[in-house]
Biopython code that builds the backbone (N, CA, C, O; Angstrom):
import numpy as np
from Bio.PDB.StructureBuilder import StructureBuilder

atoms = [
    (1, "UNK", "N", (0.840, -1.167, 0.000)),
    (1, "UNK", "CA", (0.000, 0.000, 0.000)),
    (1, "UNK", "C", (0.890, 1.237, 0.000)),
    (1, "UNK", "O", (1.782, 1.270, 0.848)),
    (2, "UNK", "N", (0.731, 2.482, -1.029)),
    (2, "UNK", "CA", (1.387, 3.452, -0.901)),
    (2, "UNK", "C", (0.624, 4.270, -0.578)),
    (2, "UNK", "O", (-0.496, 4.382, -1.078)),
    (3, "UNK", "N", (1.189, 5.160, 0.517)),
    (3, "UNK", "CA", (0.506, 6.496, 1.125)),
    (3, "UNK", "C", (0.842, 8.024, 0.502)),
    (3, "UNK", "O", (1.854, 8.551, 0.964)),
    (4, "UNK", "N", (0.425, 8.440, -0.050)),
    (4, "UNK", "CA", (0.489, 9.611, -0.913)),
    (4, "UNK", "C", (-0.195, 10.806, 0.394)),
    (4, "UNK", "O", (-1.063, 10.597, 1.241)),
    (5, "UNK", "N", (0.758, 12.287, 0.055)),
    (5, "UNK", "CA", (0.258, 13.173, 1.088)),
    (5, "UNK", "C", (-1.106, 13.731, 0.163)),
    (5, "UNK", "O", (-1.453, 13.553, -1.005)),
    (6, "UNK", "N", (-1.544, 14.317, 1.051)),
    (6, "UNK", "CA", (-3.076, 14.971, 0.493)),
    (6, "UNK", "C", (-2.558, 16.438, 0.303)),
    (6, "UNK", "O", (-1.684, 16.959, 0.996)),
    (7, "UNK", "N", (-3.366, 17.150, -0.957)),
    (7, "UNK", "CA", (-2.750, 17.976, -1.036)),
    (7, "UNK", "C", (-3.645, 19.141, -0.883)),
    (7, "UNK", "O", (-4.776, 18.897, -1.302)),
    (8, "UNK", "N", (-3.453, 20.584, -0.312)),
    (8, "UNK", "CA", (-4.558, 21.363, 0.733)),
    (8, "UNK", "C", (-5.775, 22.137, -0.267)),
    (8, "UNK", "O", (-6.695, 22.765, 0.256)),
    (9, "UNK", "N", (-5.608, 21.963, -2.103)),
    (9, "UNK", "CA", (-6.305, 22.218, -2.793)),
    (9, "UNK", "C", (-7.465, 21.013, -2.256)),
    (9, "UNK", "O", (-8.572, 21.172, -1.741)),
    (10, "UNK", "N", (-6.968, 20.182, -2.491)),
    (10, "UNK", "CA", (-8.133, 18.717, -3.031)),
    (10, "UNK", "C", (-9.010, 18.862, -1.477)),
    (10, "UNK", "O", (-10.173, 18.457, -1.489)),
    (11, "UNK", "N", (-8.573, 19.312, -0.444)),
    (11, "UNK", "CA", (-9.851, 19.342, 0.606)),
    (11, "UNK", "C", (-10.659, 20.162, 0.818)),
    (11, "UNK", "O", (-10.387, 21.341, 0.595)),
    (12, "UNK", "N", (-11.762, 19.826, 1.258)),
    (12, "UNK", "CA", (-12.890, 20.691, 1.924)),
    (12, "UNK", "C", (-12.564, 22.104, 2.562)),
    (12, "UNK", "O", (-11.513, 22.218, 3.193)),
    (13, "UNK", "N", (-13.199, 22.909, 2.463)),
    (13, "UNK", "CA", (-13.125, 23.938, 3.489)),
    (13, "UNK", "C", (-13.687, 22.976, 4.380)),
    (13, "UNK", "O", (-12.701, 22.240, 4.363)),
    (14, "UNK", "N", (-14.406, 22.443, 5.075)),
    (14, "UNK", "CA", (-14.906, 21.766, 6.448)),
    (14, "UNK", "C", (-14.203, 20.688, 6.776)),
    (14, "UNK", "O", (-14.617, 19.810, 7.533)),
    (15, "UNK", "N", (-12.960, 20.699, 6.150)),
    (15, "UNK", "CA", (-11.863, 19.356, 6.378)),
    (15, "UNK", "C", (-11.012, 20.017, 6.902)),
    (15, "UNK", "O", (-10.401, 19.557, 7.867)),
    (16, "UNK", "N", (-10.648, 21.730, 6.226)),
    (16, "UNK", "CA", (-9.194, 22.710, 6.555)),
    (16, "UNK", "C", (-9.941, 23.144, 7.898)),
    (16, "UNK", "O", (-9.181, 23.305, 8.853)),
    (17, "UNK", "N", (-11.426, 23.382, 8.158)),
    (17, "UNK", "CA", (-11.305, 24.081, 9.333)),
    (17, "UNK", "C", (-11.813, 22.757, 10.477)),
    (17, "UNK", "O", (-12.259, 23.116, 11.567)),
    (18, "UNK", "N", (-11.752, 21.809, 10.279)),
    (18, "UNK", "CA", (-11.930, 20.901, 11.176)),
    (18, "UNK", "C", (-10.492, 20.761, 11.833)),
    (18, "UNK", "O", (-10.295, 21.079, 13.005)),
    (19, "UNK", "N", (-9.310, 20.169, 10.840)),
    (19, "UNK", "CA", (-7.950, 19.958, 10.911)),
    (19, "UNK", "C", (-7.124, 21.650, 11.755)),
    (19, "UNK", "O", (-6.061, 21.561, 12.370)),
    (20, "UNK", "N", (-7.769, 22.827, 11.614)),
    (20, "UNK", "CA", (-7.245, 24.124, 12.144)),
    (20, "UNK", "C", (-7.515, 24.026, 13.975)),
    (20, "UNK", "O", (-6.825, 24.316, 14.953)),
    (21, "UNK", "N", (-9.158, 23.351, 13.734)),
    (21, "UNK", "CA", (-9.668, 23.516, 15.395)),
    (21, "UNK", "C", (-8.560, 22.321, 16.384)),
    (21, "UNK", "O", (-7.889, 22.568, 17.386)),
    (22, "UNK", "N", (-8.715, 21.071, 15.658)),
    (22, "UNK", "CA", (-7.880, 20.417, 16.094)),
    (22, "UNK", "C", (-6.348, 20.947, 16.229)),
    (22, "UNK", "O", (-5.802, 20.700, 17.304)),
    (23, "UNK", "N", (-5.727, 21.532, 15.412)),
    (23, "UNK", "CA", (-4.409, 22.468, 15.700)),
    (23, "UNK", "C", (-4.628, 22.887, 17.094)),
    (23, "UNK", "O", (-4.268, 22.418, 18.174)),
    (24, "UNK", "N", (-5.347, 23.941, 16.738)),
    (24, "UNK", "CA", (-5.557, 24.728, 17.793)),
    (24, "UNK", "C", (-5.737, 23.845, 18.947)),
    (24, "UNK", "O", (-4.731, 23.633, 19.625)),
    (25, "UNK", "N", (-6.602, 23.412, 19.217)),
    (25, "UNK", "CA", (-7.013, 22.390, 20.964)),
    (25, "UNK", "C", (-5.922, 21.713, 21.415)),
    (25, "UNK", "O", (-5.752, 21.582, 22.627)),
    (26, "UNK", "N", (-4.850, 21.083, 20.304)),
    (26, "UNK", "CA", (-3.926, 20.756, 20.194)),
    (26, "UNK", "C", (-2.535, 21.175, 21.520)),
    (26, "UNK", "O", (-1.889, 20.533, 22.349)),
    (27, "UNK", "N", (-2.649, 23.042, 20.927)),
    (27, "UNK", "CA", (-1.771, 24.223, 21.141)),
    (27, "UNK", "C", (-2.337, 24.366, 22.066)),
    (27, "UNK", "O", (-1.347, 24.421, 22.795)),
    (28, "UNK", "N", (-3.061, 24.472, 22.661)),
    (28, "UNK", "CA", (-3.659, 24.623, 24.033)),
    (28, "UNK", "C", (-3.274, 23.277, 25.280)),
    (28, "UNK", "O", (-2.789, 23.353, 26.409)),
    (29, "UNK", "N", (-3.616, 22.422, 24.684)),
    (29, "UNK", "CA", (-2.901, 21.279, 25.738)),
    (29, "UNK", "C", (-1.681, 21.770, 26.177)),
    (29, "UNK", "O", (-1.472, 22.296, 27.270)),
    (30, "UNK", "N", (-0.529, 21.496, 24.890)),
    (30, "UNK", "CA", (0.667, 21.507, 24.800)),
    (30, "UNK", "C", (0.768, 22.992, 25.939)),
    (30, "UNK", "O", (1.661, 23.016, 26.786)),
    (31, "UNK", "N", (-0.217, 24.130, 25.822)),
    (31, "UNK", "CA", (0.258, 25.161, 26.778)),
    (31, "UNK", "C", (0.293, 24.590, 28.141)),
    (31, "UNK", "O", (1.187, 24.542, 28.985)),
    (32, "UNK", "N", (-0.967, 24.159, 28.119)),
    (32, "UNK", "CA", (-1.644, 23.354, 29.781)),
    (32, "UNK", "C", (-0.183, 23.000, 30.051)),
    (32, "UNK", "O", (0.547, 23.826, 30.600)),
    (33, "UNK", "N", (0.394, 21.460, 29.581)),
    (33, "UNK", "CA", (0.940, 20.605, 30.389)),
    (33, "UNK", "C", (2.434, 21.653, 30.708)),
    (33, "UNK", "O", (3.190, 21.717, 31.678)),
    (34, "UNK", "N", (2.390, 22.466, 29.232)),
    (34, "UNK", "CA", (3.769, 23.490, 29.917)),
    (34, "UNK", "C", (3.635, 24.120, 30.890)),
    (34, "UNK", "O", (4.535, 24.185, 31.727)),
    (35, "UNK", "N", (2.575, 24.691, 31.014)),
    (35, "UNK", "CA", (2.421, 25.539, 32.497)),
    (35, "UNK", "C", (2.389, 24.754, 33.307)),
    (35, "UNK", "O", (2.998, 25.086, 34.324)),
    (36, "UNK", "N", (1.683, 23.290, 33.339)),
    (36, "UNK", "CA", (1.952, 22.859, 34.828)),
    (36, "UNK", "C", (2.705, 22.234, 35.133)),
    (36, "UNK", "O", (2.670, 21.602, 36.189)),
    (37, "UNK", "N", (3.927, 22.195, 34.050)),
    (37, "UNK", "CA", (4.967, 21.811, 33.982)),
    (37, "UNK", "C", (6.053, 22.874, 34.683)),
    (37, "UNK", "O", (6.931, 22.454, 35.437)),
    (38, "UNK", "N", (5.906, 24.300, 34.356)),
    (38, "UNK", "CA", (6.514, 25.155, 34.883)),
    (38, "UNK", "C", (5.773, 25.526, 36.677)),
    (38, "UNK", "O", (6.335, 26.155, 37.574)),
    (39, "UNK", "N", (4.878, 25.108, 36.699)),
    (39, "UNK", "CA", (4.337, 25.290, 38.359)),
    (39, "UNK", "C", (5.010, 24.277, 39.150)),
    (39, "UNK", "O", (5.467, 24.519, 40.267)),
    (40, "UNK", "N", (5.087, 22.976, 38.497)),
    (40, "UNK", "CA", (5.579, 21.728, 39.610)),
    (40, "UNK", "C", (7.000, 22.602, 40.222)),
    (40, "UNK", "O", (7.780, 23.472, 39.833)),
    (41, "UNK", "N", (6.798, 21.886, 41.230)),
    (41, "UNK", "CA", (7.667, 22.710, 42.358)),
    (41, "UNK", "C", (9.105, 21.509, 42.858)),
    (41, "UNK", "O", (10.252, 21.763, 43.227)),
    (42, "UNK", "N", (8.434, 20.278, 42.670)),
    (42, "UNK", "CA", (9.493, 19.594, 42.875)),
    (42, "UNK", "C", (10.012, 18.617, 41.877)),
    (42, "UNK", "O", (10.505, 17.536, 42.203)),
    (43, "UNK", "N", (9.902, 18.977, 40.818)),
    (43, "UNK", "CA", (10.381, 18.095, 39.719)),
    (43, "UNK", "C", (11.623, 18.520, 39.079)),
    (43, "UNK", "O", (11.684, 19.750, 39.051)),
    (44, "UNK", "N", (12.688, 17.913, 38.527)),
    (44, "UNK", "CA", (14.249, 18.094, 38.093)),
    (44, "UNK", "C", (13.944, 18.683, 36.959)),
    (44, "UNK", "O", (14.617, 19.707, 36.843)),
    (45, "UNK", "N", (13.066, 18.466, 35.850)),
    (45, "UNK", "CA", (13.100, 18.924, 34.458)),
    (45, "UNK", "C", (11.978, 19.690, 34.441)),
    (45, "UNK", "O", (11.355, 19.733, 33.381)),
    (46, "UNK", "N", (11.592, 20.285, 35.347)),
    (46, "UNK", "CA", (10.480, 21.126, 34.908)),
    (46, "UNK", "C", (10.837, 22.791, 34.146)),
    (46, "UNK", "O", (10.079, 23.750, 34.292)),
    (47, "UNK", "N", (11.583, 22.818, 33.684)),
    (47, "UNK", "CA", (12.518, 23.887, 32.919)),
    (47, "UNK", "C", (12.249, 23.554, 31.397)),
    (47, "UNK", "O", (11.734, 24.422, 30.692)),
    (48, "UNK", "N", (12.595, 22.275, 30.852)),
    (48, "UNK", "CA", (12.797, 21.519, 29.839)),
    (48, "UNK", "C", (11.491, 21.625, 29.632)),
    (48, "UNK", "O", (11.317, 22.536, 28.823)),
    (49, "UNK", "N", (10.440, 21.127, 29.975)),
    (49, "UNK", "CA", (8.598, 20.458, 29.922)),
    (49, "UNK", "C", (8.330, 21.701, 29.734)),
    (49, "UNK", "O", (7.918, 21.913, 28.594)),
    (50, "UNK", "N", (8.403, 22.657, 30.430)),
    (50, "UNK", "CA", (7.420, 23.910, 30.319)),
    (50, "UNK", "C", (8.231, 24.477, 28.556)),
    (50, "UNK", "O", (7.509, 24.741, 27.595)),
    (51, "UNK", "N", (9.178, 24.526, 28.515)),
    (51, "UNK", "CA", (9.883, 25.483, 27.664)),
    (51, "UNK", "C", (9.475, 24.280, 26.360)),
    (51, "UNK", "O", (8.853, 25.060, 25.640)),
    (52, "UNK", "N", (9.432, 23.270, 25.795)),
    (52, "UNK", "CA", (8.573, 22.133, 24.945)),
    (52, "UNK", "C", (7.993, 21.992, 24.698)),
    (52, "UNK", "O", (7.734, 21.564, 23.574)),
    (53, "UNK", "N", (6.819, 22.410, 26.144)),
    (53, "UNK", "CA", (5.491, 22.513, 25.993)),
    (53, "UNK", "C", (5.160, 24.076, 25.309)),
    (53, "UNK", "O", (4.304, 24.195, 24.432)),
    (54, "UNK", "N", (5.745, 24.942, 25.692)),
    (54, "UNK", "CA", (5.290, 26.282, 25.092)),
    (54, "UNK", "C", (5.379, 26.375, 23.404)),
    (54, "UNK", "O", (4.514, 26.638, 22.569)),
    (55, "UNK", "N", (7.231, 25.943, 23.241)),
    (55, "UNK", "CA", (7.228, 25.874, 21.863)),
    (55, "UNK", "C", (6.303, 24.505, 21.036)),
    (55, "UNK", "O", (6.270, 24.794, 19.840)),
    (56, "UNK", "N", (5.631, 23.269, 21.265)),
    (56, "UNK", "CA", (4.798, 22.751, 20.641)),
    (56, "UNK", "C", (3.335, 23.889, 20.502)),
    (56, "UNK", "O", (2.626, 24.059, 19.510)),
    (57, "UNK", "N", (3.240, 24.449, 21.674)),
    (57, "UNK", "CA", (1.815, 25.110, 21.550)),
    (57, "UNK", "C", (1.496, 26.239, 20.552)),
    (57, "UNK", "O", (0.473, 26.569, 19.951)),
    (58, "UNK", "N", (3.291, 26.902, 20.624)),
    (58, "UNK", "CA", (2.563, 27.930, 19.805)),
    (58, "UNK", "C", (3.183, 26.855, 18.086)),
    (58, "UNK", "O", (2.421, 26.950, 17.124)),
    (59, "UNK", "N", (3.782, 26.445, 18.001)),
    (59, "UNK", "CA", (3.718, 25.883, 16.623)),
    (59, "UNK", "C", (2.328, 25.023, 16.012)),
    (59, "UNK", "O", (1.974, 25.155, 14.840)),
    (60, "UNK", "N", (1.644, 24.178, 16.939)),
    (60, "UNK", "CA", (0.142, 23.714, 16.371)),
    (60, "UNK", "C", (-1.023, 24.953, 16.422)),
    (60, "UNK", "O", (-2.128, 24.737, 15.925)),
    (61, "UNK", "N", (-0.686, 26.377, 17.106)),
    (61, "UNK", "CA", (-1.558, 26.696, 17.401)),
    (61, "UNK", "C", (-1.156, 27.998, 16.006)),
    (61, "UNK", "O", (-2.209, 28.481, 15.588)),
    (62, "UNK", "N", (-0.049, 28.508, 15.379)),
    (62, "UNK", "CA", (-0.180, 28.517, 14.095)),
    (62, "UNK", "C", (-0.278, 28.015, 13.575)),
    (62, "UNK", "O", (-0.384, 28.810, 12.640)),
    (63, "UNK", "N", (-0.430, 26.662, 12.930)),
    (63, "UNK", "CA", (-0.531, 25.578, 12.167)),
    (63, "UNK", "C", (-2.457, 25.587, 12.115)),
    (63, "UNK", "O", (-3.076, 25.609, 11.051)),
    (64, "UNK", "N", (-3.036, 25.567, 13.314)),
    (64, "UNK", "CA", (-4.288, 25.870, 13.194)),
    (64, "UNK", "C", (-4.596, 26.951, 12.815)),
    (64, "UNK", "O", (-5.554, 26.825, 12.053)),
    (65, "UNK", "N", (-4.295, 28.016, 12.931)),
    (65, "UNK", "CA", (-4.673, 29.160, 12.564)),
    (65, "UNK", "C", (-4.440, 29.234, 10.931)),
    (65, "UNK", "O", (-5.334, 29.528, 10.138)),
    (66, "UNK", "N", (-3.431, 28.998, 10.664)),
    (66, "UNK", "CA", (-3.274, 28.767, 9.086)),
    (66, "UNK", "C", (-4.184, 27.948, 8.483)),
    (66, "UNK", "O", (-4.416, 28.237, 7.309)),
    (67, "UNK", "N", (-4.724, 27.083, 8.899)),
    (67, "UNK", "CA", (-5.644, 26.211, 8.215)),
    (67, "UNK", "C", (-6.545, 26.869, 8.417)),
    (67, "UNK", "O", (-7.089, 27.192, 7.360)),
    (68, "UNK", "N", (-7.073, 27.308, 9.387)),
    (68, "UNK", "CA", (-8.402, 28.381, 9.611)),
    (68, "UNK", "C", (-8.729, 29.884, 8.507)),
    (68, "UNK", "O", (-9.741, 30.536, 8.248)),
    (69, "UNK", "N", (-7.732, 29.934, 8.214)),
    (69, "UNK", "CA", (-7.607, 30.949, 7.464)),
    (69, "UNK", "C", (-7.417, 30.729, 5.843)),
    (69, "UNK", "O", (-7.652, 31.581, 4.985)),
    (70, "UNK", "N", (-6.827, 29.083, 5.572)),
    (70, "UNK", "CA", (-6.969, 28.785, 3.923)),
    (70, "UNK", "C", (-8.503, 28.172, 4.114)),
    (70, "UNK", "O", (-9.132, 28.313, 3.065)),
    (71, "UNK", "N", (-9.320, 27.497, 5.217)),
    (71, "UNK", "CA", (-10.314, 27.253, 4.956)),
    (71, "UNK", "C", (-11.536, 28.457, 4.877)),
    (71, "UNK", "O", (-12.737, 28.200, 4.788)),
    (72, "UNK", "N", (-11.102, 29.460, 4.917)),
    (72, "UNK", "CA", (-12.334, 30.616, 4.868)),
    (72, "UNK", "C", (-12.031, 31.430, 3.772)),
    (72, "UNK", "O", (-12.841, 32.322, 3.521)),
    (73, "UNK", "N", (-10.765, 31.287, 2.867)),
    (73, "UNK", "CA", (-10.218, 31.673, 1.778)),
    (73, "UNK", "C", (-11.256, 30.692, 1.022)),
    (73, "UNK", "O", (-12.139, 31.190, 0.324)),
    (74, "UNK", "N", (-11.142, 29.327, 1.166)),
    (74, "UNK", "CA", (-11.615, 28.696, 0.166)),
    (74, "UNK", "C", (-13.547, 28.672, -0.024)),
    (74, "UNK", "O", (-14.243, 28.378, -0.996)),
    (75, "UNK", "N", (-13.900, 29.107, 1.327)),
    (75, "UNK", "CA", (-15.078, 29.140, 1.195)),
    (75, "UNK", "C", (-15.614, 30.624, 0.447)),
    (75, "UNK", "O", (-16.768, 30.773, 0.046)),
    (76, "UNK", "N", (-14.712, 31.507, 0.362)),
    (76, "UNK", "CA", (-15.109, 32.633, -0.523)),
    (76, "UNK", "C", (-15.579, 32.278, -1.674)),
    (76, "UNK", "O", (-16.768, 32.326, -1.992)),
    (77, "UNK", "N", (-14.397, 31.791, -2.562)),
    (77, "UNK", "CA", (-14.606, 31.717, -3.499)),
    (77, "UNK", "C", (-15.339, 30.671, -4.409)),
    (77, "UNK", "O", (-15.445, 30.874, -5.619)),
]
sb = StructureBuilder()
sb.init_structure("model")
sb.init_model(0)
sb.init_chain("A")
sb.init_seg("    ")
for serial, (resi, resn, name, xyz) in enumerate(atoms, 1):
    if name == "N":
        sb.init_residue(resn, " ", resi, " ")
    sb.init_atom(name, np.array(xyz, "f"), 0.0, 1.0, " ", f" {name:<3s}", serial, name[0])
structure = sb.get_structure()
């Protein structure tokens, strides 16, 4: 079986903004566990977790936003 990528013409606007929300909820975890990663008080790597967790969050949480934004492009037109 070969897996071929999908390419962001051939989908739905209700596929780009489904795949954006998921980004996003995504980027929000990834904030969660960083922050309570940066609150734990007695853990060795909580420096590492928070600072991982921040940079995953904000990278899915542009990644959603970009899709949010080719899916309302595409519903214009």
């Amino acid at each position: 079986m070969i897996l071929r990528p999908v390419s962001l013409e051939k989908m739905s606007s209700e596929t780009k903004k489904a795949l954006g929300l998921i980004s996003i909820y995504t980027g929000l975890l990834f904030f969660l566990i960083g922050w309570a990663g940066a609150r734990k008080m007695q853990f060795h790597f909580r420096t590492e977790i928070a600072t991982a967790g921040y940079y995953a969050a904000a990278v899915f949480a542009a990644l959603g936003v970009i899709m949010l934004l080719l899916s309302l492009r595409g519903k214009k037109s």
